[in-house]
N, C-alpha and C positions, 0 to 999 in steps of 0.2 A: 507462518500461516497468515493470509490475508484476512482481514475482519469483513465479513459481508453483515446486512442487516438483518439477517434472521437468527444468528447465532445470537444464544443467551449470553448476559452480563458478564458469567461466569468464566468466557471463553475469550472474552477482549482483555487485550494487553493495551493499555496506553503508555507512551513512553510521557514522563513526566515533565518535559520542557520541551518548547516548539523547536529549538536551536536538537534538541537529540531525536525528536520527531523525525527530521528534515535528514538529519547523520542516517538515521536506520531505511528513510528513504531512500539514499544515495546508498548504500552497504548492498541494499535490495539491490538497486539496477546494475551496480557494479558486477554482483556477484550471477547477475542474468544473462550481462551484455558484455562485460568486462571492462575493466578498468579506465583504458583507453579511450574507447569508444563515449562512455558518459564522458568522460573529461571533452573530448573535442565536443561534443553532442551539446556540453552546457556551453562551453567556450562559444560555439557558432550563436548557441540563443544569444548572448551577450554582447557578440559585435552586433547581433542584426539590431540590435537597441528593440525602439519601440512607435 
C-alpha cells in the first residue's frame, strides 16, 4: 500500500534505512512494470548523465 498524507501514524510503514527505502522502491516498479523494463528504464536515466 502506498502511504498518502491523510492516513494515520498508525498506517505508515517506513522502511528503516534509505539504501532498503530505495530496494522496496525498485521491488514496487519491478513488480508493476517488470523487471526488464526498470532495468533498461534506469540504465537509459544513467547514460543520459546529467
Amino acid at each position: 500500500m502506498l502511504w498518502r498524507s491523510f492516513d494515520p501514524p498508525s498506517r505508515t510503514v517506513l522502511q528503516t534505512t534509505v539504501r532498503t527505502s530505495v530496494v522496496f522502491l525498485f521491488s514496487r516498479l519491478e513488480k508493476l512494470h517488470s523487471r526488464i523494463l526498470v532495468c533498461r528504464a534506469l540504465g537509459y536515466f544513467t547514460l543520459g548523465g546529467g
